[in-house]
C-alpha positions as CSV (number, residue, x, y, z in Angstrom):
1,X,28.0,-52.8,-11.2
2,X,24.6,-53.0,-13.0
3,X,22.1,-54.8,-11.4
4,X,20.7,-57.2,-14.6
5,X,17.3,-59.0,-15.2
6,X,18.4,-62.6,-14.4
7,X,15.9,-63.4,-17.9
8,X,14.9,-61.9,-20.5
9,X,11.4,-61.8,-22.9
10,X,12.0,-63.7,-25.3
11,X,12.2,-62.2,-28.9
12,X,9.1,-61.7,-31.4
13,X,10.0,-63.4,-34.7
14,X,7.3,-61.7,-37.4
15,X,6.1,-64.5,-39.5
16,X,4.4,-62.5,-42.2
17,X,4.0,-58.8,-43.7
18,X,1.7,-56.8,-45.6
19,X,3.3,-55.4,-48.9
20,X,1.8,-52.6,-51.4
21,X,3.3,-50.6,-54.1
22,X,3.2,-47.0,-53.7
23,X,0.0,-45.7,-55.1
24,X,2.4,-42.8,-57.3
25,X,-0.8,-39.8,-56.2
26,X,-1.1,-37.5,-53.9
27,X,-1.5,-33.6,-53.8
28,X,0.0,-33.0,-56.9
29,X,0.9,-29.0,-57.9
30,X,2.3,-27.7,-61.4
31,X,6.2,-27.0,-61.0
32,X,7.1,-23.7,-62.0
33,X,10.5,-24.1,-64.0
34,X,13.4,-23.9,-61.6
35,X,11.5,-24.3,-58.4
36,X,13.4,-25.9,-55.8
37,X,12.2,-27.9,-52.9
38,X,13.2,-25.7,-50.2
39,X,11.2,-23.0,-51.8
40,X,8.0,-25.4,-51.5
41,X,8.4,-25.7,-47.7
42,X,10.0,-29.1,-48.1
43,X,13.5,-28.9,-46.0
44,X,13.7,-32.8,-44.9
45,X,15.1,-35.5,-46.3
46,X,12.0,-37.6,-47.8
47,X,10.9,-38.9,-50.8
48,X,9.1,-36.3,-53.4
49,X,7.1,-37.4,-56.8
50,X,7.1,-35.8,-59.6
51,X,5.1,-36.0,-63.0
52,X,4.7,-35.1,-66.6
53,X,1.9,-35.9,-69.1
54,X,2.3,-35.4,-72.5
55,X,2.0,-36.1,-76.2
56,X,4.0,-37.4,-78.4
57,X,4.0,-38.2,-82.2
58,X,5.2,-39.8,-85.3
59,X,9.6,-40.1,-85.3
60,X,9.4,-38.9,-81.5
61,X,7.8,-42.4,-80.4
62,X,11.3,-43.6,-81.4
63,X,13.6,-40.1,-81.3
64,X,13.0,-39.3,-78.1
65,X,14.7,-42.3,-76.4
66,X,16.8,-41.0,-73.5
67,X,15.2,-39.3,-70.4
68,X,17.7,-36.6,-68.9
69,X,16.7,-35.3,-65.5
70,X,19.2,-31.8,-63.9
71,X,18.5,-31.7,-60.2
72,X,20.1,-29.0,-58.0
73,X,22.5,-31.2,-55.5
74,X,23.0,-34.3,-57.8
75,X,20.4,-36.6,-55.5
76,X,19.1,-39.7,-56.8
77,X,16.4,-40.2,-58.9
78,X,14.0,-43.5,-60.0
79,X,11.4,-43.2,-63.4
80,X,8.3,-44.9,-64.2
81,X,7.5,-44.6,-67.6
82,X,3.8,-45.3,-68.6
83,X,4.0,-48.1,-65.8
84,X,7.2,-49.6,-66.2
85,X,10.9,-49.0,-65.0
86,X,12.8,-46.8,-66.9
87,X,16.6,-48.7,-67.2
88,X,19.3,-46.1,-65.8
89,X,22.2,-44.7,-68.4
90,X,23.7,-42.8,-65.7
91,X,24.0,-43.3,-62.6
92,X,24.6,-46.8,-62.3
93,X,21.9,-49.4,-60.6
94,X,24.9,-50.4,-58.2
95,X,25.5,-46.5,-57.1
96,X,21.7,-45.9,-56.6
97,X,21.1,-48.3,-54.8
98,X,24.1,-47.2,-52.3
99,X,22.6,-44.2,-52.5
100,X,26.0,-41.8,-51.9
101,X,27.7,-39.3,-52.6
102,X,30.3,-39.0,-55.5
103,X,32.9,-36.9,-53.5
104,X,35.0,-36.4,-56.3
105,X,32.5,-33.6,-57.7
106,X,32.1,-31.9,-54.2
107,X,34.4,-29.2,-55.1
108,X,32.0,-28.5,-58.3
109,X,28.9,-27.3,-58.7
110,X,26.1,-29.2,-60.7
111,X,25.6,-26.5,-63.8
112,X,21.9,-26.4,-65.7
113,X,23.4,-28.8,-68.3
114,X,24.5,-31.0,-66.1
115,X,22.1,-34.3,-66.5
116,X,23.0,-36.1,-63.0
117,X,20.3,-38.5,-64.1
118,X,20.1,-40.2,-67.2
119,X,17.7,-43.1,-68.5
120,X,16.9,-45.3,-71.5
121,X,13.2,-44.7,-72.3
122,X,13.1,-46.5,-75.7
123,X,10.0,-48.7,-77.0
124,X,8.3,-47.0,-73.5
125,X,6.6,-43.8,-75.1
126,X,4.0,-44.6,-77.8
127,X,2.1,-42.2,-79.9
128,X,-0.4,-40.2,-78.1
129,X,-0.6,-39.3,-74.1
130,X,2.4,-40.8,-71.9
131,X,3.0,-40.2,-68.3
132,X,6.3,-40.1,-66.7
133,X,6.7,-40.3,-63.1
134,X,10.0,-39.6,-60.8
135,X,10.6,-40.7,-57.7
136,X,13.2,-38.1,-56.3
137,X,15.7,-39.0,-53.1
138,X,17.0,-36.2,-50.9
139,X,20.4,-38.4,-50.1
140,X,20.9,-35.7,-47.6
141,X,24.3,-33.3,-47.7
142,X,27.6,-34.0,-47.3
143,X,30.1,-32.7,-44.0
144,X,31.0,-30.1,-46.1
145,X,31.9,-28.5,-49.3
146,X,29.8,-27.1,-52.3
147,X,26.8,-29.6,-51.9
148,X,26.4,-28.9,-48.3
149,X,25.2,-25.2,-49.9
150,X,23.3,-26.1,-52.5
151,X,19.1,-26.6,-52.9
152,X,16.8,-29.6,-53.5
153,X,14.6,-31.3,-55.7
154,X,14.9,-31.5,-59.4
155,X,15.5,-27.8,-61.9
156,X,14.3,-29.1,-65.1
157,X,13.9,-32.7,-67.0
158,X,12.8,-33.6,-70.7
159,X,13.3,-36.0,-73.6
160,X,15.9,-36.1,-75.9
161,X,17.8,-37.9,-78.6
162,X,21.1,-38.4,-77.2
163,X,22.5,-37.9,-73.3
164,X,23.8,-34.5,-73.7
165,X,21.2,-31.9,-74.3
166,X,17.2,-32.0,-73.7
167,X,15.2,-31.4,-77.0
168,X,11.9,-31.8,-75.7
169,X,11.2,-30.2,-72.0
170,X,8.6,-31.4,-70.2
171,X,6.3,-29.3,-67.9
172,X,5.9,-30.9,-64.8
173,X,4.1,-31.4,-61.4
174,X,5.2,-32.3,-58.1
175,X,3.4,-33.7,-54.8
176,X,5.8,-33.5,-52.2
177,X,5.1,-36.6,-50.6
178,X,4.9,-39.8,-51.3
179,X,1.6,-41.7,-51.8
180,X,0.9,-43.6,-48.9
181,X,1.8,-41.1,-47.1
182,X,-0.5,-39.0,-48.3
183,X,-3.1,-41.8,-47.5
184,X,-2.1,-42.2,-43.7
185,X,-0.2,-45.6,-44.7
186,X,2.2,-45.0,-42.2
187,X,-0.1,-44.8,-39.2
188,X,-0.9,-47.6,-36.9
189,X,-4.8,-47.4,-37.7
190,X,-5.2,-47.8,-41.0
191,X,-6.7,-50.3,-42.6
192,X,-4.8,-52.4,-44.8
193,X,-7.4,-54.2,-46.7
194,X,-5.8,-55.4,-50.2
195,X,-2.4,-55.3,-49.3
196,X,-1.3,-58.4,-49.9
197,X,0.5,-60.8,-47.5
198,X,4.2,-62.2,-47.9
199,X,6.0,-65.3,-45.4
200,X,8.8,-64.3,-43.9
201,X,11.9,-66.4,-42.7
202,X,11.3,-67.5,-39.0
203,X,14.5,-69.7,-38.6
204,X,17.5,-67.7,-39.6
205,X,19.7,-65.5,-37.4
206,X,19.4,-62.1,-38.6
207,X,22.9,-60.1,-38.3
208,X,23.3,-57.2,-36.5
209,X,25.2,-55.8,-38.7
210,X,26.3,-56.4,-42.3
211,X,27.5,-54.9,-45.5
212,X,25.6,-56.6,-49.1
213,X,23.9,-59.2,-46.9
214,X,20.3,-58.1,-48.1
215,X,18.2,-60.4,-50.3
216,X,18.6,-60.1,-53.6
217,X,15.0,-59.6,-55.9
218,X,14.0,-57.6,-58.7
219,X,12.5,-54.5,-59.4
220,X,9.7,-53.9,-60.5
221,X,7.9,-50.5,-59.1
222,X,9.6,-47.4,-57.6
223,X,8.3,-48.0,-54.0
224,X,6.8,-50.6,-51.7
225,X,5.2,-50.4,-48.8
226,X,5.6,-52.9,-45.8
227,X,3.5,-53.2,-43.0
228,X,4.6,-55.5,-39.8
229,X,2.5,-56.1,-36.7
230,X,3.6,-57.6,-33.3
231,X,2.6,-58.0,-30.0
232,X,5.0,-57.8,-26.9
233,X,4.4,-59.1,-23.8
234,X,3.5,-56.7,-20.6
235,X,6.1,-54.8,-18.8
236,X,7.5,-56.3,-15.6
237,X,7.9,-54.8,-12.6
238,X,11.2,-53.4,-11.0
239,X,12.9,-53.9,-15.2
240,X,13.8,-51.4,-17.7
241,X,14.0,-53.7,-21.1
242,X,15.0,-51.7,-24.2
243,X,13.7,-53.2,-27.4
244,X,15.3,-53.2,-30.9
245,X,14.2,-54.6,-34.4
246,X,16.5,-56.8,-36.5
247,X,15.6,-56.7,-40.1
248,X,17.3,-58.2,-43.0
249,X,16.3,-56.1,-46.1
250,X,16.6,-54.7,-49.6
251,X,14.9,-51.2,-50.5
252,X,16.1,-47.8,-49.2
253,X,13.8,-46.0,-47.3
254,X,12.1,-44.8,-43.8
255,X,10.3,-46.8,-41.1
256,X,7.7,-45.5,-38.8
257,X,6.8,-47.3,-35.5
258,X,3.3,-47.0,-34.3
259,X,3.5,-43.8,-36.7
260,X,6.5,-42.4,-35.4
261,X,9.6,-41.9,-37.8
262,X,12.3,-43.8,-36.3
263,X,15.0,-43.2,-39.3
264,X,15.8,-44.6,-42.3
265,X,16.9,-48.1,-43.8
266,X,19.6,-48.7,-46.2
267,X,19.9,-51.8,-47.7
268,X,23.7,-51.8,-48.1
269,X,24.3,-51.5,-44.3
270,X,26.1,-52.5,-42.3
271,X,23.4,-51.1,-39.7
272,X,20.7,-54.6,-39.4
273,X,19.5,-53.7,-35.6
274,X,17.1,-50.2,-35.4
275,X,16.2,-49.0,-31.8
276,X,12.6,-49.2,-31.1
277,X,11.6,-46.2,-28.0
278,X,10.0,-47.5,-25.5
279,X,7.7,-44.8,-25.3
280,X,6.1,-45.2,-28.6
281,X,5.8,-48.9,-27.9
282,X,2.6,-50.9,-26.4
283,X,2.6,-53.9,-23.7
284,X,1.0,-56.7,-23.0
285,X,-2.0,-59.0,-24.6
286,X,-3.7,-57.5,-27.2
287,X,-2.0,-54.4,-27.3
288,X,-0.7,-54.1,-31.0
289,X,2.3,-52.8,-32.3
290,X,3.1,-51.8,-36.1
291,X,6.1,-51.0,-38.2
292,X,5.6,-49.2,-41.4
293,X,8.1,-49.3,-44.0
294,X,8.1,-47.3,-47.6
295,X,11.2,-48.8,-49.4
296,X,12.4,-47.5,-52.6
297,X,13.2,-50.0,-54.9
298,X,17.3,-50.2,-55.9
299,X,18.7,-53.1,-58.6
300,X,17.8,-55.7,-55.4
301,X,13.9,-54.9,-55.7
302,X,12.5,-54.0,-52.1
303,X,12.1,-57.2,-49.9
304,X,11.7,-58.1,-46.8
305,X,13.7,-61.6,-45.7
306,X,13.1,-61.7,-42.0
307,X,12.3,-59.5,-39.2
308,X,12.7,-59.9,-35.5
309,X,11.6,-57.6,-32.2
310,X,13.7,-58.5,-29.2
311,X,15.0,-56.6,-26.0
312,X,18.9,-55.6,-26.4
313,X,21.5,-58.5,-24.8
314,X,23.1,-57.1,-21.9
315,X,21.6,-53.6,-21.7
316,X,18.7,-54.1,-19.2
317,X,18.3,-53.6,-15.8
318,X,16.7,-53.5,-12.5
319,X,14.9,-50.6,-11.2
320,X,14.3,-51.0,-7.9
């Protein structure tokens, strides 16, 4: 048998975070028509912006009400239009914020004309310059079939006055990361000055699991930024004590730890518990820990409810 730790440290309940909406800049480059994301060096599964500025005038203000977006693999896509949301036509809120796969088009591939994403931009664009901005989510490939083959990123996207053909293209730019990432937001030394700061529940068990437990808000930007910090108490002889994070959450994204990518969150679940290595974590008194998260916002906003750091029950043990 095992030899156990007769106790345990006990867990670290995170009483408050620090929350910021993606900043939507970075290093943007114009988009040559067609480019995919592969063929820009980007061959991981992250989040990518892209962005159009334009002009519009007289009818087109009103015309123009339907925002079609082609992408390569039929990923997920999120629109900001002149600073507000953009409501979905196709796919629906409930399917992006699963964020899956619709295996019943595996066995087809997504032609030019195919717009995967669809969106109602009526009463955003007035006369004169408008912005557009896309938030665009590798959802990774499937086990197999046509997908698993295909490229990344979005082909083409433009205005148009119905949902089956583009009438205006837009030219377009892409920076192929997000914001804060671009401003280091995801390392453990920056300096969050006006980020502002949210309560979090201390009191309620968080689940280890759980499918459409996550808290329920709005949305109202394409990503937020969270930012928890935690202290954990020094290392004691003779014990290995692995430590996980128990989060209850809305918002599909990644999480760094001390600015290491430790995987991504999904707000649907069931996975609530998240594996923290010890060797990216820090021990004892003063020694301070951080957990980034960049969230994209789905139907249920991006929130964080509670957060916990604790060792894993029953998994411990003595060294020596």
């Amino acid at each position: 048998p095992i030899a156990r730790p007769a106790t345990l440290p006990a867990p670290v309940r995170i009483a408050t975070a620090l929350k910021h909406k993606d900043p939507l800049d970075g290093s943007w480059q114009p988009l040559p028509a067609g480019k995919s994301l592969p063929e820009l060096g980007v061959n991981d599964q992250r989040y990518v912006l892209y962005r159009s500025r334009f002009s519009l005038a007289g009818n087109d203000t009103t015309n123009l009400s339907k925002l079609l977006i082609n992408t390569f693999t039929r990923d997920l896509v999120s629109a900001q239009v002149n600073g507000q949301i953009a409501g979905r036509l196709y796919p629906g809120d409930t399917y992006a914020a699963a964020a899956t796969r619709n295996t019943k088009k595996s066995f087809t591939r997504i032609g030019p004309d195919e717009f995967d994403n669809r969106f109602d931009v009526g009463n955003l664009l007035p006369s004169g310059t408008n912005e557009i901005v896309l938030l665009y989510e590798n959802i990774g490939f499937e086990h197999g079939y046509i997908p698993m083959e295909e490229l990344s990123g979005i082909r083409r996207a433009g205005l148009s006055d119905s949902e089956q053909a583009i009438t205006k293209p837009l030219d377009w730019q892409v920076a192929t990361n997000l914001g804060g990432v671009t401003a280091g937001w995801t390392q453990p030394g920056f300096a969050a000055s006006g980020w502002s700061k949210v309560a979090l529940d201390t009191n309620t068990p968080i689940a280890r699991k759980g499918n459409g437990i996550q808290p329920k808000d709005r949305q109202d930007a394409l990503l937020t930024w969270y930012r928890l910090e935690f202290e954990l108490p020094a290392k004691p002889a003779g014990e290995w004590i692995p430590w996980r994070m128990l989060i209850n959450a809305s918002g599909n994204g990644f999480m760094w730890l001390n600015g290491h990518d430790i995987g991504k969150h999904w707000e649907a679940g069931p996975q609530r518990e998240y594996y923290l290595p010890e060797c990216w974590l820090k021990f004892g008194k003063g020694q301070k820990n951080v957990i980034v998260l960049g969230l994209r916002q789905t139907i249920n906003g991006a929130t964080i409810k509670a957060a916990e750091v604790s060792p894993y029950p029953d998994a411990a043990e003595l060294t020596r």
